[in-house]
N, CA, C, O and CB atoms as a CASP TS submission, in Angstrom:
PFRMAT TS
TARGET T0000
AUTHOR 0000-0000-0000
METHOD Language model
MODEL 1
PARENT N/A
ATOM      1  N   UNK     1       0.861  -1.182   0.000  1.00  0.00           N
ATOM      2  CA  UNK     1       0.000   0.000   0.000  1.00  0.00           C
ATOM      3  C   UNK     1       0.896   1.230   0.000  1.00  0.00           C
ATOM      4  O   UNK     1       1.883   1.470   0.696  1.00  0.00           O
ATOM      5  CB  UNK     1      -0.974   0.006   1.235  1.00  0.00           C
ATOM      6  N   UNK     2       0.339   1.912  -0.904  1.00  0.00           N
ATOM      7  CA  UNK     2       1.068   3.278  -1.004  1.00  0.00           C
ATOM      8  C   UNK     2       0.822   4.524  -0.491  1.00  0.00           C
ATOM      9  O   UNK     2      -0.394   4.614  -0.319  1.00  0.00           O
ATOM     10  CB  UNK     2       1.136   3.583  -2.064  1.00  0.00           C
ATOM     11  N   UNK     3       1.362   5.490  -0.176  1.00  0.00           N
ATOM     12  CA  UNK     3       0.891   6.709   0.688  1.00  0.00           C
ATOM     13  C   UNK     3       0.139   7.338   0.052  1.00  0.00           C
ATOM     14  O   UNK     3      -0.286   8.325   0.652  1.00  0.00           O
ATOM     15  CB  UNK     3       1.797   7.615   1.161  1.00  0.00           C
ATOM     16  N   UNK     4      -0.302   7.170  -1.135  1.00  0.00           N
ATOM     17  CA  UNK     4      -1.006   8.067  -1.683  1.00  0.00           C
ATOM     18  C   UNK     4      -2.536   7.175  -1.406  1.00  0.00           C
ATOM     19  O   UNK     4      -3.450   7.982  -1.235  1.00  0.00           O
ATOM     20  CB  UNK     4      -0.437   8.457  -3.311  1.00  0.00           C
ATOM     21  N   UNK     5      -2.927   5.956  -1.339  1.00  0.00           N
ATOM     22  CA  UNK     5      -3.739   5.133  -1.530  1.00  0.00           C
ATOM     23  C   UNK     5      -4.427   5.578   0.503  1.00  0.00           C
ATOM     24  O   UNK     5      -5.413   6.192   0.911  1.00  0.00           O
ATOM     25  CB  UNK     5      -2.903   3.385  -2.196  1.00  0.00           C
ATOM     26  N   UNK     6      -3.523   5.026   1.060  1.00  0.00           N
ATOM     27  CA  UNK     6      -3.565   5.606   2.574  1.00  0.00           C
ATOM     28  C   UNK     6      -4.142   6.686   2.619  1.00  0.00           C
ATOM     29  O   UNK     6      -5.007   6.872   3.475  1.00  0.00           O
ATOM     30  CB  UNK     6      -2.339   5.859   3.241  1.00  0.00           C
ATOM     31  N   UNK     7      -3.803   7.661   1.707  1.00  0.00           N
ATOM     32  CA  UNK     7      -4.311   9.543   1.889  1.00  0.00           C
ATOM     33  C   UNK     7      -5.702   9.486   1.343  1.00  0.00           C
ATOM     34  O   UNK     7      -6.567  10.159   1.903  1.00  0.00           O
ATOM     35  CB  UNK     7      -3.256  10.952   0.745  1.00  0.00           C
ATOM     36  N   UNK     8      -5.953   8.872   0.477  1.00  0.00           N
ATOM     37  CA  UNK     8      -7.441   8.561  -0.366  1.00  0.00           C
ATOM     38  C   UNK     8      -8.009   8.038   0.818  1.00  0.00           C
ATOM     39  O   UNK     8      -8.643   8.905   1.420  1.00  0.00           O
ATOM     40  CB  UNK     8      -7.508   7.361  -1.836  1.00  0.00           C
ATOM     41  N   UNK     9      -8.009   6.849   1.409  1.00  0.00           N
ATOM     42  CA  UNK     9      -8.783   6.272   2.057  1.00  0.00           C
ATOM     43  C   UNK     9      -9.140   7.030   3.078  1.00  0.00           C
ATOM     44  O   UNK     9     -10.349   7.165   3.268  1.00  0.00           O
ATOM     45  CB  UNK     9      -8.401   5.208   2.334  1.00  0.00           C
ATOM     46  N   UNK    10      -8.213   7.686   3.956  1.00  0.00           N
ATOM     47  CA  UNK    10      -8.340   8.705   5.364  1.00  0.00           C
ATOM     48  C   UNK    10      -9.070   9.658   4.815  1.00  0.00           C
ATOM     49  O   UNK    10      -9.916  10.114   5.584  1.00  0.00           O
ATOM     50  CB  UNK    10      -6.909   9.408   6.097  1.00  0.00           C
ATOM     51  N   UNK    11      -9.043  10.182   3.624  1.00  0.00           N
ATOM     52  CA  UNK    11     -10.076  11.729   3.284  1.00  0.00           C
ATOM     53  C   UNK    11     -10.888  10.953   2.927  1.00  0.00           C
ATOM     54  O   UNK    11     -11.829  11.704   3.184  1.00  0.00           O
ATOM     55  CB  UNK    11      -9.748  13.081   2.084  1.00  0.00           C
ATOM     56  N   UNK    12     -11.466   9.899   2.470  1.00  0.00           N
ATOM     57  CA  UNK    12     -12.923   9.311   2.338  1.00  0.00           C
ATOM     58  C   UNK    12     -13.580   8.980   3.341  1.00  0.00           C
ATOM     59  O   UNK    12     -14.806   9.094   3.361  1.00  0.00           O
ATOM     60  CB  UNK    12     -13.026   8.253   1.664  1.00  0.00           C
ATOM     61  N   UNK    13     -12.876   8.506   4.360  1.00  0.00           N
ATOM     62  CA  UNK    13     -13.621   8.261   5.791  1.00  0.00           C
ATOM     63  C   UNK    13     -14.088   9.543   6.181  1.00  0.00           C
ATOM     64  O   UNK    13     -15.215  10.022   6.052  1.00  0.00           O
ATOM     65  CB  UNK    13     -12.668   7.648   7.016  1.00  0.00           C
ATOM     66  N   UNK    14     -12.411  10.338   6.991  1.00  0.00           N
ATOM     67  CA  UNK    14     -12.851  11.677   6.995  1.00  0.00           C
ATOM     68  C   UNK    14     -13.926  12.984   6.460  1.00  0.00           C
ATOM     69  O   UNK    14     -14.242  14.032   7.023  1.00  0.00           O
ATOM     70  CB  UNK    14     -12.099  11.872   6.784  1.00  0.00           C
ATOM     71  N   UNK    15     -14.364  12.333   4.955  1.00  0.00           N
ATOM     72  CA  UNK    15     -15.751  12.819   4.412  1.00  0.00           C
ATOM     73  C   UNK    15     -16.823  12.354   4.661  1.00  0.00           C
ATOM     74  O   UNK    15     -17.763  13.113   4.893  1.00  0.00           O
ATOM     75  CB  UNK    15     -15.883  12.806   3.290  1.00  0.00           C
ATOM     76  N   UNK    16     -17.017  10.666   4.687  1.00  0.00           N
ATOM     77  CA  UNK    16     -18.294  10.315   5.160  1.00  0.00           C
ATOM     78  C   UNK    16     -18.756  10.532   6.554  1.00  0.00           C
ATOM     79  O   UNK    16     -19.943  10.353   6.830  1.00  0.00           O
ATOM     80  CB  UNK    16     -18.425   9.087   4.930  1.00  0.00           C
ATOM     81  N   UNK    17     -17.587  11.040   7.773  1.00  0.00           N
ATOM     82  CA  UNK    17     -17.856  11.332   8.620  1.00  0.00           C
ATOM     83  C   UNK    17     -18.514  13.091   8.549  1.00  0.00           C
ATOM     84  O   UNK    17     -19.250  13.617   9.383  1.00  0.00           O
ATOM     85  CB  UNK    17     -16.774  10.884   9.302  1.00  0.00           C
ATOM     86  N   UNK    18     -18.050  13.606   7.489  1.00  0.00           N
ATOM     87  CA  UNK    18     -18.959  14.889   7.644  1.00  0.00           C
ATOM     88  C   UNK    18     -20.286  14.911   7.055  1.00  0.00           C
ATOM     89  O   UNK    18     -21.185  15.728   7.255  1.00  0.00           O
ATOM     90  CB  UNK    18     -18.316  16.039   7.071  1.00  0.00           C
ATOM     91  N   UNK    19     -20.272  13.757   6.199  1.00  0.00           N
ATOM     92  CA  UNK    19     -21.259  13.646   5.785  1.00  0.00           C
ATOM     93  C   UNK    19     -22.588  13.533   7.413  1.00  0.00           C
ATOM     94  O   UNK    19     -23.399  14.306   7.923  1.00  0.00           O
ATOM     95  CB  UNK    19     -20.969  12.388   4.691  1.00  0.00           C
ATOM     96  N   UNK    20     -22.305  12.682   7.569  1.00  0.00           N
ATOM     97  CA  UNK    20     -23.476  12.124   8.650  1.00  0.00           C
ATOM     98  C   UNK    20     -23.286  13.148   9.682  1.00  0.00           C
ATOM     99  O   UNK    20     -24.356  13.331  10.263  1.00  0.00           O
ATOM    100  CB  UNK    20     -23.264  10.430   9.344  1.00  0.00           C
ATOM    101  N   UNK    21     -21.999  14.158  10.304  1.00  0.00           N
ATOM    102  CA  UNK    21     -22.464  15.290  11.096  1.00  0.00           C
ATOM    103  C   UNK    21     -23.403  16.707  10.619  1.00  0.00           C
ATOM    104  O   UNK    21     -24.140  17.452  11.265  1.00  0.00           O
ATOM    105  CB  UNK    21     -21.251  15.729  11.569  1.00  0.00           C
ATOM    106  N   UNK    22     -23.081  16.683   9.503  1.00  0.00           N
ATOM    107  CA  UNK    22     -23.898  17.400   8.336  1.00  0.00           C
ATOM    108  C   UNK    22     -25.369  16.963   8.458  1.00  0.00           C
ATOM    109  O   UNK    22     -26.293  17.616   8.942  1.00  0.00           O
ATOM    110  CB  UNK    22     -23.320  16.984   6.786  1.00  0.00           C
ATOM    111  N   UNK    23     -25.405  15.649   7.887  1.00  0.00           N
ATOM    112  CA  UNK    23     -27.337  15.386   8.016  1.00  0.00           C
ATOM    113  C   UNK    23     -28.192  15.559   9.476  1.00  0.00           C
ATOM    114  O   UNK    23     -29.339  15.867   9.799  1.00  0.00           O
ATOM    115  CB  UNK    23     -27.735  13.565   7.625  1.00  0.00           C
ATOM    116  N   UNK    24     -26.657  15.087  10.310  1.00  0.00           N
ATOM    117  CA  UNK    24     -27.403  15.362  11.887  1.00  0.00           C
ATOM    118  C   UNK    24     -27.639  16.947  12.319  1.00  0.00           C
ATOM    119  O   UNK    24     -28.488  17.263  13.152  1.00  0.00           O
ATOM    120  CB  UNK    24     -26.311  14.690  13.200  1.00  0.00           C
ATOM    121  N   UNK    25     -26.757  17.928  11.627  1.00  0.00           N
ATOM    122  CA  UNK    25     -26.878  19.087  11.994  1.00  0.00           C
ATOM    123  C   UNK    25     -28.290  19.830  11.289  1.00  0.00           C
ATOM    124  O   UNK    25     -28.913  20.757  11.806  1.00  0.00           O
ATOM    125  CB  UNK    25     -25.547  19.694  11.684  1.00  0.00           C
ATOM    126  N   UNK    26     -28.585  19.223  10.085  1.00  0.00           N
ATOM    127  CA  UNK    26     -29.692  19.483   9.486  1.00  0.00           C
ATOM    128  C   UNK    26     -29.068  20.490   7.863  1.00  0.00           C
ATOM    129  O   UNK    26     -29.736  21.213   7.123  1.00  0.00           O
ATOM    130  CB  UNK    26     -30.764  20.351  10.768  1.00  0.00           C
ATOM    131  N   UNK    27     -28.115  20.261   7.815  1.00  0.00           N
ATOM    132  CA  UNK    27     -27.220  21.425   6.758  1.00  0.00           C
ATOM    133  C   UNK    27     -28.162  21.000   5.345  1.00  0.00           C
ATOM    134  O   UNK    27     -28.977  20.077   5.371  1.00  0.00           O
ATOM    135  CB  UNK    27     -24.981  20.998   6.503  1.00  0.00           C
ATOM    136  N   UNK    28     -27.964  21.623   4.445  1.00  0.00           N
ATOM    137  CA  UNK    28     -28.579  21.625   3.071  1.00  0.00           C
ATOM    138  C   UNK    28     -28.444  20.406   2.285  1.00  0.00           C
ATOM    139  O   UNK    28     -27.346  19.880   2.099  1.00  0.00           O
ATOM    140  CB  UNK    28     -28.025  22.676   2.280  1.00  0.00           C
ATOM    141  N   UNK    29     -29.378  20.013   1.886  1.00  0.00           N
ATOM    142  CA  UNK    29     -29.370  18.380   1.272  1.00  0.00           C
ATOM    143  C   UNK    29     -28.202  18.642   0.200  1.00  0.00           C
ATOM    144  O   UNK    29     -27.263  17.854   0.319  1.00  0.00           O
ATOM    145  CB  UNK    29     -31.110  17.725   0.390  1.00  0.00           C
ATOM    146  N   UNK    30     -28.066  19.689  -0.924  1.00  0.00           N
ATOM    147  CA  UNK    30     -26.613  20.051  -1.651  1.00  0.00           C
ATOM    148  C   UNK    30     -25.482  19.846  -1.033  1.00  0.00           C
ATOM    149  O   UNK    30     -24.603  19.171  -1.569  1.00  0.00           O
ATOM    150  CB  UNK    30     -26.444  21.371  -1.987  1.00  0.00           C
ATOM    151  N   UNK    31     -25.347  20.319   0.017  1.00  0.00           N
ATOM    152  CA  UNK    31     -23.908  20.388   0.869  1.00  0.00           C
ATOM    153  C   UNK    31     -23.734  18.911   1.096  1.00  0.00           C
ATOM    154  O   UNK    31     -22.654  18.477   0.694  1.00  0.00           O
ATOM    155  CB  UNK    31     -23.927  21.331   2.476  1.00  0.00           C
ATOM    156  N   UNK    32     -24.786  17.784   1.809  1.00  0.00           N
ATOM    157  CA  UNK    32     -24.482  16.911   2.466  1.00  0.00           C
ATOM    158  C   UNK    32     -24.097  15.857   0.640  1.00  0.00           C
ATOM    159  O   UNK    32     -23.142  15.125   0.383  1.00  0.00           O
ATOM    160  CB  UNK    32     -25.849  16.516   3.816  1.00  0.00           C
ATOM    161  N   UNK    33     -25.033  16.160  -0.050  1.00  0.00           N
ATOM    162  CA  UNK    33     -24.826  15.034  -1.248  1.00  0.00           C
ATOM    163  C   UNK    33     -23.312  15.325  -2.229  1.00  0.00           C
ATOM    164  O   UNK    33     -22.719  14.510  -2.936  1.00  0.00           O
ATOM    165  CB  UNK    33     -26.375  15.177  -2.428  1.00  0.00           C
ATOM    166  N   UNK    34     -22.989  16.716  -1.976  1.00  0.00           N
ATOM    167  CA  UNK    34     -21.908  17.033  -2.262  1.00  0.00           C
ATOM    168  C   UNK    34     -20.589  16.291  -1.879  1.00  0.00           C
ATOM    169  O   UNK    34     -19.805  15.643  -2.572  1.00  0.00           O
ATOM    170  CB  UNK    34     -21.955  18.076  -1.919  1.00  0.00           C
ATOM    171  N   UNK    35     -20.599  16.610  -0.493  1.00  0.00           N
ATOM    172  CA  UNK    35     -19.882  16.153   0.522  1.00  0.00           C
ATOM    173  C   UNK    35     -19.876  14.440   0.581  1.00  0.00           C
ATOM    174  O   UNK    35     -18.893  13.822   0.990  1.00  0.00           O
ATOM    175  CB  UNK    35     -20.477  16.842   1.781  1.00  0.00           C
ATOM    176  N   UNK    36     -21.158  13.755   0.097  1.00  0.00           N
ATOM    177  CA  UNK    36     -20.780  12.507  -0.292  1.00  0.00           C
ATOM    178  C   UNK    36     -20.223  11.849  -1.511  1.00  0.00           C
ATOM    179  O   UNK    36     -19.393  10.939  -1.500  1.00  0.00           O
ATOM    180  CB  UNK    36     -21.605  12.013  -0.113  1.00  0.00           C
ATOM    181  N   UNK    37     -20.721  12.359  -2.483  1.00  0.00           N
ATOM    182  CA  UNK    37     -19.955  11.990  -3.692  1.00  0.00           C
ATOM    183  C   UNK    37     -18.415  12.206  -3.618  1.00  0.00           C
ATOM    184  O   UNK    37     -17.552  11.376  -3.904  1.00  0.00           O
ATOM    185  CB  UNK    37     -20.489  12.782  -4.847  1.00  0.00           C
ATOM    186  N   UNK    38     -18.207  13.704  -3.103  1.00  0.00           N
ATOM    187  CA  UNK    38     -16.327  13.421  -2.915  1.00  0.00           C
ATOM    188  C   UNK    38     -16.046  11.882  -1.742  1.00  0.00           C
ATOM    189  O   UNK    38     -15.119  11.120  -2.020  1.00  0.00           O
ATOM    190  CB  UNK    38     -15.386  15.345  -1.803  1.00  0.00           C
ATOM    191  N   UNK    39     -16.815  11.641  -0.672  1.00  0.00           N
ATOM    192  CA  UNK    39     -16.438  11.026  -0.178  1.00  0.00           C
ATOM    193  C   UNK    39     -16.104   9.582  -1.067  1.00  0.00           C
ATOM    194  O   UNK    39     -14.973   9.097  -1.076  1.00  0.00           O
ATOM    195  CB  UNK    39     -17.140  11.166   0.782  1.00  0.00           C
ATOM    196  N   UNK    40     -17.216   8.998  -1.781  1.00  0.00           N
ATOM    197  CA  UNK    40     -17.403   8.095  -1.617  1.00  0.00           C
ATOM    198  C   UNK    40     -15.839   7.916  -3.313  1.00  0.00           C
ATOM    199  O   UNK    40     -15.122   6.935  -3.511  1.00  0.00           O
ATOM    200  CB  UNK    40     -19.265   7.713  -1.449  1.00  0.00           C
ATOM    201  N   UNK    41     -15.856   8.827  -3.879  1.00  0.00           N
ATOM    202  CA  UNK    41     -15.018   8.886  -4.900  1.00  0.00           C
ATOM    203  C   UNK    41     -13.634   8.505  -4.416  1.00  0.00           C
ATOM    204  O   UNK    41     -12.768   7.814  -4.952  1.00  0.00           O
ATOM    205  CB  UNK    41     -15.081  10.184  -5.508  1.00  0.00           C
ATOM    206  N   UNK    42     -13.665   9.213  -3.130  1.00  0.00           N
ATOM    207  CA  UNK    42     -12.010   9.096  -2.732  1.00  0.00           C
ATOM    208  C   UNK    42     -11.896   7.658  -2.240  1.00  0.00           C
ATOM    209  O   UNK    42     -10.748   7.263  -2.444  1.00  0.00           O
ATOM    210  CB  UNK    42     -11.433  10.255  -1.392  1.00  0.00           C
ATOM    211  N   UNK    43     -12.590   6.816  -1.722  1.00  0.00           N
ATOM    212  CA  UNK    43     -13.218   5.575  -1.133  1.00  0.00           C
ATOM    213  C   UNK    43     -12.571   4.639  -2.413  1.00  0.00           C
ATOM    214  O   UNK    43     -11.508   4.030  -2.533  1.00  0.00           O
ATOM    215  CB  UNK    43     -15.171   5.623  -0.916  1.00  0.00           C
ATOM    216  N   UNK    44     -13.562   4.802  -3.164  1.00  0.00           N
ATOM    217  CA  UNK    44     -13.197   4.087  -4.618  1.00  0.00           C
ATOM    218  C   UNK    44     -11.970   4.271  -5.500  1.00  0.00           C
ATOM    219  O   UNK    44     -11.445   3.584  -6.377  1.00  0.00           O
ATOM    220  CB  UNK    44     -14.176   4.434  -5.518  1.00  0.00           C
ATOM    221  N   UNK    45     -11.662   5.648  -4.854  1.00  0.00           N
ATOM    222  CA  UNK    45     -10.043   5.566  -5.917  1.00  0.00           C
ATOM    223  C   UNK    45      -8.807   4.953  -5.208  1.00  0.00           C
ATOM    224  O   UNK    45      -7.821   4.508  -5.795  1.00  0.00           O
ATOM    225  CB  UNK    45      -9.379   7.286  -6.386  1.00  0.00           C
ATOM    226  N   UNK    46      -9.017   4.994  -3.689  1.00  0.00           N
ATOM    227  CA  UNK    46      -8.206   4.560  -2.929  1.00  0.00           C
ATOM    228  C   UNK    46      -8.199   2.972  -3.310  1.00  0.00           C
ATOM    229  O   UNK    46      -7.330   2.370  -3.941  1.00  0.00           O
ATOM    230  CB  UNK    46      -8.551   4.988  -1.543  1.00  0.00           C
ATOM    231  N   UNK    47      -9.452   2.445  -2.731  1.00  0.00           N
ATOM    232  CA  UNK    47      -9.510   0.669  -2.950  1.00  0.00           C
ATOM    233  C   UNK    47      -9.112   0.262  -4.534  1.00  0.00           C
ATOM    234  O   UNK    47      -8.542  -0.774  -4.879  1.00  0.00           O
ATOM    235  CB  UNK    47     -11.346  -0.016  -2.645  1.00  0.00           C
ATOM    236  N   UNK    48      -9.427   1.023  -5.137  1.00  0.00           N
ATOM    237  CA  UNK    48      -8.682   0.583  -6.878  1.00  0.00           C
ATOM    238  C   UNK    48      -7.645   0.774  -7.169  1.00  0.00           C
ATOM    239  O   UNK    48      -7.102   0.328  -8.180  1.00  0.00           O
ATOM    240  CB  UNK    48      -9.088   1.155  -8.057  1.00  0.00           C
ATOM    241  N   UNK    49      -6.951   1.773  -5.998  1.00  0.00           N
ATOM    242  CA  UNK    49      -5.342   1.768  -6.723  1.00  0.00           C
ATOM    243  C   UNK    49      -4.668   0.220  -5.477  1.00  0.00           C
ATOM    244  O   UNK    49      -3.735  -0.537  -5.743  1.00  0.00           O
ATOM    245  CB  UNK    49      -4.135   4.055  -6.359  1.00  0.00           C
ATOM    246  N   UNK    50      -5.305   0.208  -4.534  1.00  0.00           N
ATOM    247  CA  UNK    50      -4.971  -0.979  -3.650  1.00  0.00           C
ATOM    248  C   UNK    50      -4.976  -2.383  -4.444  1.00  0.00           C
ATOM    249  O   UNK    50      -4.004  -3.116  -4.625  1.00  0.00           O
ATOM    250  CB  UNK    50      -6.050  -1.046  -2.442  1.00  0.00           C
ATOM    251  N   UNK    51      -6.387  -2.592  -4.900  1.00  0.00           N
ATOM    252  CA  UNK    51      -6.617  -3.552  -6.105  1.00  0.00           C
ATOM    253  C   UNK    51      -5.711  -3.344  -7.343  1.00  0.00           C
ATOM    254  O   UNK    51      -5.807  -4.338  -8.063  1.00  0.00           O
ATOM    255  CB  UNK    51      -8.075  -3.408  -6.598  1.00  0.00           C
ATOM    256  N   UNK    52      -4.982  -2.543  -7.788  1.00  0.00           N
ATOM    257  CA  UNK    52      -4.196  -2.544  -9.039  1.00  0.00           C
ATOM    258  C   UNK    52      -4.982  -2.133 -10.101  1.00  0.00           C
ATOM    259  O   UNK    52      -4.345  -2.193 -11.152  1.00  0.00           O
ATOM    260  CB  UNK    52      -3.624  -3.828  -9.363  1.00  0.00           C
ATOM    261  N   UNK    53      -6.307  -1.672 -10.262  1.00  0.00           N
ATOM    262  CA  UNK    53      -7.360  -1.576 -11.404  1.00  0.00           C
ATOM    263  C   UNK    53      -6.840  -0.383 -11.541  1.00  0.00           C
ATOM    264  O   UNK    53      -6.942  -0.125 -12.740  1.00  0.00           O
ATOM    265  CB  UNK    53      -9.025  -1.735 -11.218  1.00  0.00           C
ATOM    266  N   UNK    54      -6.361   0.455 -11.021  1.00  0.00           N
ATOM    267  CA  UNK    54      -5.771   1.866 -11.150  1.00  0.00           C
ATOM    268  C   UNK    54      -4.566   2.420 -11.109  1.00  0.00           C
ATOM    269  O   UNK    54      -4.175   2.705  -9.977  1.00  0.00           O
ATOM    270  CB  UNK    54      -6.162   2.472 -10.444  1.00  0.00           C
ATOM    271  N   UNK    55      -3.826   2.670 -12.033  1.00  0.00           N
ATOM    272  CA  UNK    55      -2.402   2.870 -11.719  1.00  0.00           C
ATOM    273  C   UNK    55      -1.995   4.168 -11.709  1.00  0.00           C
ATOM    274  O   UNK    55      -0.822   4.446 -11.458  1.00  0.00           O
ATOM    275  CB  UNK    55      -1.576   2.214 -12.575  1.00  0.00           C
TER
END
């Protein structure tokens, strides 16, 4: 695993966790769906460069 793959994964967590303090705070359905798509992107680019599908 590479540091860059590590950095993807920690800012995808780190996003889905704002995600869900966001919906609990009541913030704007834009902000929170925003805030998930980066999450879930960084999620997926991380596990694909782990998997090798991504170089």
């Amino acid at each position: 695993m590479t540091g860059l793959n590590t950095v993807l994964i920690i800012v995808g967590l780190f996003l889905a966790g704002g995600v869900y303090s966001f919906w609990k705070q009541g913030m704007p359905k834009g902000v929170v769906v925003l805030l998930g798509i980066g999450s879930v992107m960084c999620l997926v680019a991380g596990i694909m460069r782990i998997q090798g599908l991504w170089d």
